[in-house]
VEXNU-513598 format. One record per atom (N, C-alpha, C): residue in three letters; y, z, x. Coordinates in steps of 0.2 Angstrom, whole numbers, padded with zeros to 4 digits, always signed. Each point is the difference from the previous one (the first is absolute). Last residue first. Layout:
VEXNU-513598
ALAYZX ...
***
This chain:
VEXNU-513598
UNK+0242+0154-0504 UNK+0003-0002+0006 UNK+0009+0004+0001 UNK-0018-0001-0018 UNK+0004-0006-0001 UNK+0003+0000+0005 UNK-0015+0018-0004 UNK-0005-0007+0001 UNK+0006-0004+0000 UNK+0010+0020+0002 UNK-0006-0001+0005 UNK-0003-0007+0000 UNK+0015+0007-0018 UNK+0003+0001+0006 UNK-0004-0004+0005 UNK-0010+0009-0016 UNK+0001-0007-0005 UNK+0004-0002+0006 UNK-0008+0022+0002 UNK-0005-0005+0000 UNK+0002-0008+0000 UNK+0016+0018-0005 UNK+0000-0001+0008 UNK-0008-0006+0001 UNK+0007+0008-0023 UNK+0007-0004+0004 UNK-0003-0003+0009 UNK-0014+0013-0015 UNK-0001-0004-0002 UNK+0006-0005+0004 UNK+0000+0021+0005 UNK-0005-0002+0004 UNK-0002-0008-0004 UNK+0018+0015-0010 UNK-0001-0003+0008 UNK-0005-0004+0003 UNK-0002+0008-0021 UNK+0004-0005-0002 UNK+0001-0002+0009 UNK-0015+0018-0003 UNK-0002-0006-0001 UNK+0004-0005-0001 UNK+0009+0023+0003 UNK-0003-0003+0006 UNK-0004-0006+0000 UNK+0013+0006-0020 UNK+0003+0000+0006 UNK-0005-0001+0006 UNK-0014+0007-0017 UNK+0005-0007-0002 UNK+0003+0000+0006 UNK-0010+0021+0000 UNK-0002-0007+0003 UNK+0002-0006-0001 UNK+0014+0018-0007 UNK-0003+0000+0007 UNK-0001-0004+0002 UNK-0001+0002-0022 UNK+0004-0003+0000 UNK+0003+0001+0007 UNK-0019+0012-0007 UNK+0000-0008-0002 UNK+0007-0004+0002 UNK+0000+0025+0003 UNK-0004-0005+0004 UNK-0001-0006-0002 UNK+0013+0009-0015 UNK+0003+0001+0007 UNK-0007-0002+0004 UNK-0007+0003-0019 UNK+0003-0006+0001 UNK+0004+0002+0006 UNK-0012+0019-0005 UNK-0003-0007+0003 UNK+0002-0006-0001 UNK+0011+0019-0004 UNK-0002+0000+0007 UNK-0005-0005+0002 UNK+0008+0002-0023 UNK+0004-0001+0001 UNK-0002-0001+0011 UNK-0013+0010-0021 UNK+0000-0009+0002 UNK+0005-0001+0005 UNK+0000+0022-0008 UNK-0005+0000+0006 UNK+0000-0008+0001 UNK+0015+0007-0013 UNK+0002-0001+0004 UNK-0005+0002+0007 UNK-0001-0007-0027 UNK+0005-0003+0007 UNK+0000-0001+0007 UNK-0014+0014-0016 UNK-0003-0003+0001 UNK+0004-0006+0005 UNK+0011+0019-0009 UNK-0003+0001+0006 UNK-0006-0006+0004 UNK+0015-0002-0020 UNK+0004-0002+0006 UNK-0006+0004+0006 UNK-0009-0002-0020 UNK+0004-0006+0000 UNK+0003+0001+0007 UNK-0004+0021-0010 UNK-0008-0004+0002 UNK+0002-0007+0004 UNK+0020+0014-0003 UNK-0005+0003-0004 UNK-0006-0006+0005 UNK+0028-0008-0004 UNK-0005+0008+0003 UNK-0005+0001-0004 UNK+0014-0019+0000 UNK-0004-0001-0002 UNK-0002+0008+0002 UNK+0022-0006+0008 UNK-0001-0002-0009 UNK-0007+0001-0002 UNK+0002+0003+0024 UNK+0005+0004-0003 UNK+0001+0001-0010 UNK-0013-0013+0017 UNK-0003+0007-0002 UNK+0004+0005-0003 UNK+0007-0023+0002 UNK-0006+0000-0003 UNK-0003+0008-0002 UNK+0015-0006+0018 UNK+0003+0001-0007 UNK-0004-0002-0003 UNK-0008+0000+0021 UNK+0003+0007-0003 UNK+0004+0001-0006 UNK-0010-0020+0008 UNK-0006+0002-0002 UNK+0004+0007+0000 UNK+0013-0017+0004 UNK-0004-0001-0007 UNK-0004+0005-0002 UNK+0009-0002+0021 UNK+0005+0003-0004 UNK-0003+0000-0008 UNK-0012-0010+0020 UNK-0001+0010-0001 UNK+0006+0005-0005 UNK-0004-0029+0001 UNK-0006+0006-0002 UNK+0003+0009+0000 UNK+0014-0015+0011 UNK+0000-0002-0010 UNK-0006+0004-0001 UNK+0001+0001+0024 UNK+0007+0002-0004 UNK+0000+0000-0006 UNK-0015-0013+0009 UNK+0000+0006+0000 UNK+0002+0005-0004 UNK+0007-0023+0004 UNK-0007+0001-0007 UNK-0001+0007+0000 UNK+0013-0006+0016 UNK+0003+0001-0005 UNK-0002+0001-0006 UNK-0011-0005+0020 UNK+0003+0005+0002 UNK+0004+0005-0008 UNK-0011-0023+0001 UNK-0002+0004+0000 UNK+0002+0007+0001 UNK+0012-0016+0007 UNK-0001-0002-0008 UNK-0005+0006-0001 UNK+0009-0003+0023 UNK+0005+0006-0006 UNK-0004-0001-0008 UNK-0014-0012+0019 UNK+0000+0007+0000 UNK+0004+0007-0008 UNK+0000-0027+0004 UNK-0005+0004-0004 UNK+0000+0007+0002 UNK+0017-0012+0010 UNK+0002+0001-0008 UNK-0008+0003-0002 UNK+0001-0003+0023 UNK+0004+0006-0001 UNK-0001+0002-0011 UNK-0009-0018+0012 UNK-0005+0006+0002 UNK+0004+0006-0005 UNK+0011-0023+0000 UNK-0006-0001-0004 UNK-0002+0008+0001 UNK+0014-0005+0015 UNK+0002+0001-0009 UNK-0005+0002-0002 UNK-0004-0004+0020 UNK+0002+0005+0003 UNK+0002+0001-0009 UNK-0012-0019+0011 UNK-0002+0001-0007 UNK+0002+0010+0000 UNK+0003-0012+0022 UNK+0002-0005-0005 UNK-0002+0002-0008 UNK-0002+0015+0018 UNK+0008-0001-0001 UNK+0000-0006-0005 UNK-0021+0009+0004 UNK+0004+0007-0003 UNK+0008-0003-0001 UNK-0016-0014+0012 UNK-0003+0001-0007 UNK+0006+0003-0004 UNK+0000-0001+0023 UNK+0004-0005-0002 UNK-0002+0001-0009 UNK-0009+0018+0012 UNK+0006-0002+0001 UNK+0005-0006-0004 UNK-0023-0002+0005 UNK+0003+0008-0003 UNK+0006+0001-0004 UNK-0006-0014+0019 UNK-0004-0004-0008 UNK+0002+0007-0004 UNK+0002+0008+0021 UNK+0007-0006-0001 UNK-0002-0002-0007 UNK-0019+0013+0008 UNK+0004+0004-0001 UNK+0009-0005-0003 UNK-0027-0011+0000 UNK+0005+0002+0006 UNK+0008+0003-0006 UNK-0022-0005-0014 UNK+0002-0003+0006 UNK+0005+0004+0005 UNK-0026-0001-0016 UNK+0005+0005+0004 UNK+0005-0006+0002 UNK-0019-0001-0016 UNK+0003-0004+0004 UNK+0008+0002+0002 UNK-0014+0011-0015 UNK-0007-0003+0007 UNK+0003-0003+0004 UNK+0016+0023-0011 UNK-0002-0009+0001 UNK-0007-0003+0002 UNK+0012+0021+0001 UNK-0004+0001-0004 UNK-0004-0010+0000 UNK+0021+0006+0009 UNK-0005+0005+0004 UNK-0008-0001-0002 UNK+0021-0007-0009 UNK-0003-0004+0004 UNK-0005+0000+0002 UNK+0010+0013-0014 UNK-0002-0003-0002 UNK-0005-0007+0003 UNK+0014+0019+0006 UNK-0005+0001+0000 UNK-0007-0005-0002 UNK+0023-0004+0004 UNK-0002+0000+0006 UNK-0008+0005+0000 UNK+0013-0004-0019 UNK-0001-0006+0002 UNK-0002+0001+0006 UNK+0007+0019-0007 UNK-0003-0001-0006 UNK-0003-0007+0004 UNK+0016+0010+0011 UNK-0005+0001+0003 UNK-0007+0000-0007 UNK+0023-0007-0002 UNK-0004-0003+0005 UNK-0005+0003+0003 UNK+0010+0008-0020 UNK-0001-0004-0001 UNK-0004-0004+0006 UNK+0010+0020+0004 UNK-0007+0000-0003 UNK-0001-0005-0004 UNK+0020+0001+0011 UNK-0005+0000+0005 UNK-0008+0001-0002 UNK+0021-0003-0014 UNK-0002-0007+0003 UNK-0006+0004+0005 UNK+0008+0017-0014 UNK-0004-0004-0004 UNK-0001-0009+0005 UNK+0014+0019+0010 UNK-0007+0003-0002 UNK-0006-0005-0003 UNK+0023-0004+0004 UNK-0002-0004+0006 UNK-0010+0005-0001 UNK+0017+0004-0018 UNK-0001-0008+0001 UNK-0005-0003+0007 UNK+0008+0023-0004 UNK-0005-0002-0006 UNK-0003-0009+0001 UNK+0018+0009+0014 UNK-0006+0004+0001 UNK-0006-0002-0004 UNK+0022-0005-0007 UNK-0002-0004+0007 UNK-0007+0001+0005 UNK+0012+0013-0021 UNK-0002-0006-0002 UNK-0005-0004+0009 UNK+0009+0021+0003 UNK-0006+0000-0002 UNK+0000-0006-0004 UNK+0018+0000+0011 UNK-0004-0001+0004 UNK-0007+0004-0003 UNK+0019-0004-0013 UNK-0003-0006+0001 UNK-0004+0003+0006 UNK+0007+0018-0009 UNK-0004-0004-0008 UNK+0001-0008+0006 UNK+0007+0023+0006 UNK-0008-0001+0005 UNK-0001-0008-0006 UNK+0026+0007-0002 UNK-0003+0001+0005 UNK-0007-0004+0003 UNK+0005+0011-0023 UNK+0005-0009+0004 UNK-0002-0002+0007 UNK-0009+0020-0007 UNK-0004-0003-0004 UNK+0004-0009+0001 UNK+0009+0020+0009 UNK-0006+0001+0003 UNK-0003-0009-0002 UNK+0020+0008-0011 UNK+0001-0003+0006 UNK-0006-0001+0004 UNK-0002+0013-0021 UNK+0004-0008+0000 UNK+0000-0005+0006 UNK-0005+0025+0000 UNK-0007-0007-0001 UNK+0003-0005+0000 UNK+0017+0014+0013 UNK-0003-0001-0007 UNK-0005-0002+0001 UNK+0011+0002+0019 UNK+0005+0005-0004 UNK-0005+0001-0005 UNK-0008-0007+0023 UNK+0001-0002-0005 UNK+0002+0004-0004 UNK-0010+0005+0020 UNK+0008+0000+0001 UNK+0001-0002-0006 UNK-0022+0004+0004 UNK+0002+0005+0004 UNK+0010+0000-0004 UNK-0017-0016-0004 UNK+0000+0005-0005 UNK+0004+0005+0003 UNK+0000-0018+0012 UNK+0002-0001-0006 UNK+0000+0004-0004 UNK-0013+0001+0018 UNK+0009+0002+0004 UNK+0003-0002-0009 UNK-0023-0005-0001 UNK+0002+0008+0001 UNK+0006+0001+0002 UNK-0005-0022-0003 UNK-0001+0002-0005 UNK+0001+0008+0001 UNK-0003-0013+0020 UNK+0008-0001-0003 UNK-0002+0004-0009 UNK-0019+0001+0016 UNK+0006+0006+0000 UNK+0006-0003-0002 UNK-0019-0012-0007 UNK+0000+0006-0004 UNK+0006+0005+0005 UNK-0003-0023+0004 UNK+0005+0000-0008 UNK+0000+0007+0000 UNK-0012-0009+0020 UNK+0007-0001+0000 UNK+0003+0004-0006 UNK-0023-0001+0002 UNK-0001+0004+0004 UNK+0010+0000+0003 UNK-0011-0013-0020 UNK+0002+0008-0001 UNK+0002+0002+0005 UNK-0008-0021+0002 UNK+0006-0001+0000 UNK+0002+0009-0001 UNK-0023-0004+0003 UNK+0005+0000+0005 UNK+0008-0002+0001 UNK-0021+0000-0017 UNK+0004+0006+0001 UNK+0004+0003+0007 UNK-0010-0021-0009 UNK+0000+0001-0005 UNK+0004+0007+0002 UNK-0015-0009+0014 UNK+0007-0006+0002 UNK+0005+0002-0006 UNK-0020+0016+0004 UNK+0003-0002+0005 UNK+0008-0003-0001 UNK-0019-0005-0014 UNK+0004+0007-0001 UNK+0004+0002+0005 UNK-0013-0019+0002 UNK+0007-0002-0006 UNK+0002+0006-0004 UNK-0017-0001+0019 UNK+0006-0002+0001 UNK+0005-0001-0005 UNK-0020+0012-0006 UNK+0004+0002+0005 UNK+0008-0003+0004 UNK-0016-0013-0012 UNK+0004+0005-0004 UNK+0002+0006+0004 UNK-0014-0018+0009 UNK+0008-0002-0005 UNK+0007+0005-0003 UNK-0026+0006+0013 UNK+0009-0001+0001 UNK+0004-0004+0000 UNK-0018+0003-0015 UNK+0002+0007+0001 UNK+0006+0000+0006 UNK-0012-0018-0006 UNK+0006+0000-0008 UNK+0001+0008+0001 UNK-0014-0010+0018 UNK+0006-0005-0001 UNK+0005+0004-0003 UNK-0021+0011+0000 UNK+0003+0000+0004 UNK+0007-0002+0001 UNK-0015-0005-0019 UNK+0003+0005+0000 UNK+0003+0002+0006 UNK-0013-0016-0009 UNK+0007-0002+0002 UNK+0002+0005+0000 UNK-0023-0005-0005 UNK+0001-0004+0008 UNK+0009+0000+0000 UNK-0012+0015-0015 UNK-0002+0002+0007 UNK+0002-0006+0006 UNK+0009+0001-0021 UNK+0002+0006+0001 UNK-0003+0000+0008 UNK-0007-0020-0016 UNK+0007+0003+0004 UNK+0004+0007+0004 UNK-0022+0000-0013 UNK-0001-0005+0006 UNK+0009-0003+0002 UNK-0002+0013-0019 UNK-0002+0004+0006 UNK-0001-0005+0006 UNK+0003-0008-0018 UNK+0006+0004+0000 UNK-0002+0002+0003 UNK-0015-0015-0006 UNK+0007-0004+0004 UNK+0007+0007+0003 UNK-0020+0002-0013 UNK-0003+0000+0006 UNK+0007-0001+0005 UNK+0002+0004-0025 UNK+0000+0006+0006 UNK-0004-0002+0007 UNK+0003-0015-0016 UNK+0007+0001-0001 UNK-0001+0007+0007 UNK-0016-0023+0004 UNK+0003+0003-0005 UNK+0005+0007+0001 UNK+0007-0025+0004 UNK-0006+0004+0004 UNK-0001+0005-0006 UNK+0016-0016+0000 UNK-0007-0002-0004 UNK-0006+0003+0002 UNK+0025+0003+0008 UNK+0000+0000-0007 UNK-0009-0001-0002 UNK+0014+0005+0021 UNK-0006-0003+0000 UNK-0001+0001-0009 UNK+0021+0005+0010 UNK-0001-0005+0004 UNK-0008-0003-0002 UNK+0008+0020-0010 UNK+0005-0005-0004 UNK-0002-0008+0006 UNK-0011+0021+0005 UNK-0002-0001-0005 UNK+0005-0008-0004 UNK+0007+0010+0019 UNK-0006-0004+0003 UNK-0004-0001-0007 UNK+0020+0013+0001 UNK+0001-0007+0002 UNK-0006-0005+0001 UNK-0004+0026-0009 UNK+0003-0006-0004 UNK+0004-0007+0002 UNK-0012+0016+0014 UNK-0006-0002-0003 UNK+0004-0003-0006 UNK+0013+0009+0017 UNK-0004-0007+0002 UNK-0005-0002-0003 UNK+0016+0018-0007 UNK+0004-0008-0001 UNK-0005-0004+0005 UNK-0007+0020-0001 UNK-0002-0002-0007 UNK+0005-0006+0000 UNK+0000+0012+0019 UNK-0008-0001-0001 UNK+0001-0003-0007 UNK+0017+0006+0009 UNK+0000-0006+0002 UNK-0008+0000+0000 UNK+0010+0019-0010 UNK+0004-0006-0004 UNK-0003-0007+0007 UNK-0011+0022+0007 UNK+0000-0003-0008 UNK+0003-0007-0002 UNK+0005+0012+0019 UNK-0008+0000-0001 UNK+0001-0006-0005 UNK+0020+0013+0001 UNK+0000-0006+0004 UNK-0006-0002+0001 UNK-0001+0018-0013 UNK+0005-0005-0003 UNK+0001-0006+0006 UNK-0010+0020+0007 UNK-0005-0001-0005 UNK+0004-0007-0002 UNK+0016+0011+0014 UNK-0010-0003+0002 UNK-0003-0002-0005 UNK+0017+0011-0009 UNK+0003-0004+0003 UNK-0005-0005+0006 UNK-0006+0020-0007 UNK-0001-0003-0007 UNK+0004-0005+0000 UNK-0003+0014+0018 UNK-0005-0001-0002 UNK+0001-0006-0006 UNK+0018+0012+0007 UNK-0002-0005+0005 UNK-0003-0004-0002 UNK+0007+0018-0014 UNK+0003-0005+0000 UNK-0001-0006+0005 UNK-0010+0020+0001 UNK-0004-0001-0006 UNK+0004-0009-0001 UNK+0010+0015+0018 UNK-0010-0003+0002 UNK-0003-0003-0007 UNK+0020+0010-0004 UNK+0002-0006+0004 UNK-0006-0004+0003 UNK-0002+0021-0013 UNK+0002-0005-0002 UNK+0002-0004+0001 UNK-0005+0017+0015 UNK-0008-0002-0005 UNK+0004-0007-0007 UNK+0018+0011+0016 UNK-0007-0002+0002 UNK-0005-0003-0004 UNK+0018+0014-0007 UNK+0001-0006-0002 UNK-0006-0004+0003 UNK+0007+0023+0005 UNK-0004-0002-0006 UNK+0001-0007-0002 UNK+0005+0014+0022 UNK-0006-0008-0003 UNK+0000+0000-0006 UNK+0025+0012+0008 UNK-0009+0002+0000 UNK-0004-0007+0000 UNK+0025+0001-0002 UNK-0001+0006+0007 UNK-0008+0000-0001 UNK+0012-0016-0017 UNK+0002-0002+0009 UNK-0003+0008+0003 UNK-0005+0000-0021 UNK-0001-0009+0001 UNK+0001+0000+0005 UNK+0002+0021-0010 UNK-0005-0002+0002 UNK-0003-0006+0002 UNK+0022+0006-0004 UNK-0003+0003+0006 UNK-0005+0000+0001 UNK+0010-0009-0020 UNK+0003-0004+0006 UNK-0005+0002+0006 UNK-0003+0012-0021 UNK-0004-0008+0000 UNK+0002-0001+0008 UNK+0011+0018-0006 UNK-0009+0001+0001 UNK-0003-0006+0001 UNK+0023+0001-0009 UNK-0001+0000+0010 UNK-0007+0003-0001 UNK+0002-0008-0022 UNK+0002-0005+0005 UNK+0000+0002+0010 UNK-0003+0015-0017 UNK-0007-0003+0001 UNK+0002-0005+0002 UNK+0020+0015-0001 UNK-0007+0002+0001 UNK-0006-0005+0001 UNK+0017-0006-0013 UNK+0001-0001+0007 UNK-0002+0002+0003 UNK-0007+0004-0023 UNK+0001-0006+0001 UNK+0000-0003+0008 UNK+0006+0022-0008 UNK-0008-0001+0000 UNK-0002-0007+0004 UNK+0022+0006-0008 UNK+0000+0002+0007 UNK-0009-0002+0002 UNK+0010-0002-0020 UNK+0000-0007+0003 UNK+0000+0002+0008 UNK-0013+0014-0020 UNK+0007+0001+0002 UNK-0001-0009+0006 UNK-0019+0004-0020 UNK+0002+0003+0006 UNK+0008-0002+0002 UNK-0012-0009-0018 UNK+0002+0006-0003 UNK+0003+0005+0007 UNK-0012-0022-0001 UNK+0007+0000-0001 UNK+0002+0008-0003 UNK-0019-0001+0019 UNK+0001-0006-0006 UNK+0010+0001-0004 UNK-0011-0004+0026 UNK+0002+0006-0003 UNK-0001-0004-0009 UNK-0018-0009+0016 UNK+0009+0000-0001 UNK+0001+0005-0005 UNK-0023+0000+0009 UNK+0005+0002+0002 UNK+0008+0000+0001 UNK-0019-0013-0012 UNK-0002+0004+0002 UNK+0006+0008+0001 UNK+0001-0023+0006 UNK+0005-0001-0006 UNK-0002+0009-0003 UNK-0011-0007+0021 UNK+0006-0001-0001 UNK+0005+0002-0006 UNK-0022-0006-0001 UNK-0002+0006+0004 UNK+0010+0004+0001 UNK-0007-0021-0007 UNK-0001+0004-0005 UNK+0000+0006+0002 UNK+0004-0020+0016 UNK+0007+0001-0008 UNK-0002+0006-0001 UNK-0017-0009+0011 UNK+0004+0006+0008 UNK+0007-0001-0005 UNK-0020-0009-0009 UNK-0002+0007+0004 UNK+0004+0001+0004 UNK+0004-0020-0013 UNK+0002+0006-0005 UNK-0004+0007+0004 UNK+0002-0020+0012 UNK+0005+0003-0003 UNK-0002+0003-0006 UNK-0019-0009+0006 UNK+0005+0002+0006 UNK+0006+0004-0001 UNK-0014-0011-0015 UNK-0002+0007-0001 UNK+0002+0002+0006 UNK+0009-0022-0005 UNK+0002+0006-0004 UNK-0003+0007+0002 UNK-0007-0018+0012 UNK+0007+0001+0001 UNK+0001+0006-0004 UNK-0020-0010-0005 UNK-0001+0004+0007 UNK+0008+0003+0003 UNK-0002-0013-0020 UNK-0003+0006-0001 UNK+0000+0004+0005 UNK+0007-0022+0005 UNK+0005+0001-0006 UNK-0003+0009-0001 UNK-0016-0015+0010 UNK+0008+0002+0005 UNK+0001+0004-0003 UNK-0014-0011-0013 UNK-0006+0008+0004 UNK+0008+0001+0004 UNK+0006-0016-0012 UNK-0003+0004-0003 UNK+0001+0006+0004 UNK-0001-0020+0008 UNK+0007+0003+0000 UNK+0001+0005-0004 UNK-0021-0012+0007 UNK+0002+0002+0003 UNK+0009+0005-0001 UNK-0012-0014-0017 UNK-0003+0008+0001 UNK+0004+0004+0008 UNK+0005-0022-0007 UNK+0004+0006-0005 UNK-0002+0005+0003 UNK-0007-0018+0014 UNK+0006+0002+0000 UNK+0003+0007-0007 UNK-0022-0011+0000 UNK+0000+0005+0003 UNK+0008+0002+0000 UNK-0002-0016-0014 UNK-0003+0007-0002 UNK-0001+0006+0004 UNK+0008-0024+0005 UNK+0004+0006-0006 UNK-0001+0007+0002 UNK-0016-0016+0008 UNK+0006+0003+0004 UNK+0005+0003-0003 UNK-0018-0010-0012 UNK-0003+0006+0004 UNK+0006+0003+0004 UNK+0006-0019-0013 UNK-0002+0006-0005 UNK-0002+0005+0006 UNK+0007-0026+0001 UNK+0001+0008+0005 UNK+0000+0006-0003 UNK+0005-0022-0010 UNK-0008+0000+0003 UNK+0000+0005+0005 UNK+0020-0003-0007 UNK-0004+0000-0008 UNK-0008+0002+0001 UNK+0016-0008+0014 UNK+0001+0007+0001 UNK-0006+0002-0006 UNK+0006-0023+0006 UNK-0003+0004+0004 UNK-0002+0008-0003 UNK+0014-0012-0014 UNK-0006-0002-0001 UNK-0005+0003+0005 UNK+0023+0005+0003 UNK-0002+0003-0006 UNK-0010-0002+0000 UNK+0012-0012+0017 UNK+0001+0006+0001 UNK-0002+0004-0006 UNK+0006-0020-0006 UNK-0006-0003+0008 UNK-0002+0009+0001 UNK+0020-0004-0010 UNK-0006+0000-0007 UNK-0006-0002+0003 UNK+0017+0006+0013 UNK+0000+0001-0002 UNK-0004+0002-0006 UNK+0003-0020+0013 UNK-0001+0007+0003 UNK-0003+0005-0002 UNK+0015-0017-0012 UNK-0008+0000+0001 UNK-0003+0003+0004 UNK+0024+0005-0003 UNK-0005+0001-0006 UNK-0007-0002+0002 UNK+0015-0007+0016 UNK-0001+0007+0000 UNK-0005+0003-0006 
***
């Protein structure tokens, strides 16, 4: 699993331009999101009562809030905006996972002909992939979410809410991270010169099923050790030092993205040629 792993680093090391775009792209997201929400918070906050009004004030702008949410459109233009932007996003992410699986499959090509030249011969494929692994990803919810609501409905406490939703959100989470793992390798294949049949897939996924998983949580964990590193850093180091922190910080998250994707794709090639 280590060598993979350290098979997966060294790949990844030669994926500057995919990095790169990957940040910029979460960037430009991350902005586009924000100045979303804050043109429908600011406006709101705007007109909460402030603390010097009576807590009748308070109830007031809550049933003003309620009535305009269920008796009028005002929500409309906001759901048209949260369609939109939810489109845009399903576009996107299998356009740029086909120019970074395809970059990782032709290492010696150059860096930007390769990333767009996967986009254009896999984007169909890696577009309904993803669709299906959105799909296969949110159709358990179409069971848990009215037991969760009867739950909140009858349930005495958080306590109980939270005993309760804690193993089938564990179970949820777990059945979240195998199917995006399968369709990691199912893309992988996809991207292959030397395609094979959907079973070979398969068997790939259930004999080296350790091996996938462990590189995934190690990485995962690295994560985890980064983004805790990188808050208490800003906490001790505030000023210059931790701002510098903490704009590094969204680009190793991507770096440490494509590791994971290249520690797989190191597993599944090595899978491949050994039959």
């Amino acid at each position: 699993m280590l060598h993979f792993l350290r098979q997966g680093l060294m790949a990844a090391f030669k994926q500057p331009f995919a990095v790169c775009i990957l940040y910029v792209y979460q960037f430009a997201w991350g902005i586009l999101l924000y100045k979303f929400v804050q043109s429908v918070v600011v406006p709101l906050l705007h007109r909460y009562p402030g603390s010097d009004q009576p807590q009748s004030a308070v109830h007031l702008f809550l049933a003003e809030g309620q009535f305009r949410l269920f008796k009028t459109d005002l929500i409309q233009p906001y759901l048209w905006w949260i369609i939109l932007l939810l489109g845009i996003r399903m576009l996107l992410s299998p356009m740029l996972s086909a120019g970074v699986f395809y970059s990782l499959e032709h290492p010696n090509m150059n860096a930007g002909y390769r990333f767009v030249k996967g986009i254009r011969q896999l984007l169909l494929p890696f577009f309904g992939f993803y669709l299906l692994q959105t799909l296969l990803t949110l159709a358990p919810l179409y069971f848990l979410a009215p037991k969760a609501v009867h739950l909140f409905r009858e349930a005495i406490s958080y306590q109980e809410i939270l005993i309760s939703l804690l193993p089938a959100v564990f179970l949820y989470i777990l059945y979240a991270f195998l199917i995006q793992l399968f369709f990691l390798f199912l893309q992988f294949n996809q991207t292959s010169d030397t395609r094979t049949g959907f079973f070979n897939v398969i068997a790939v996924i259930m004999k080296q099923g350790l091996r996938i998983a462990g590189n995934a949580l190690l990485i995962a964990i690295l994560g985890g050790i980064l983004a805790v590193a990188t808050t208490t850093v800003s906490y001790v180091w505030a000023g210059f030092t931790a701002l510098i922190i903490q704009q590094m910080y969204p680009f190793l998250r991507m770096f440490l993205k494509m590791w994971s994707i290249a520690a797989q794709h190191q597993l599944w090639r090595s899978s491949r040629y050994s039959g």
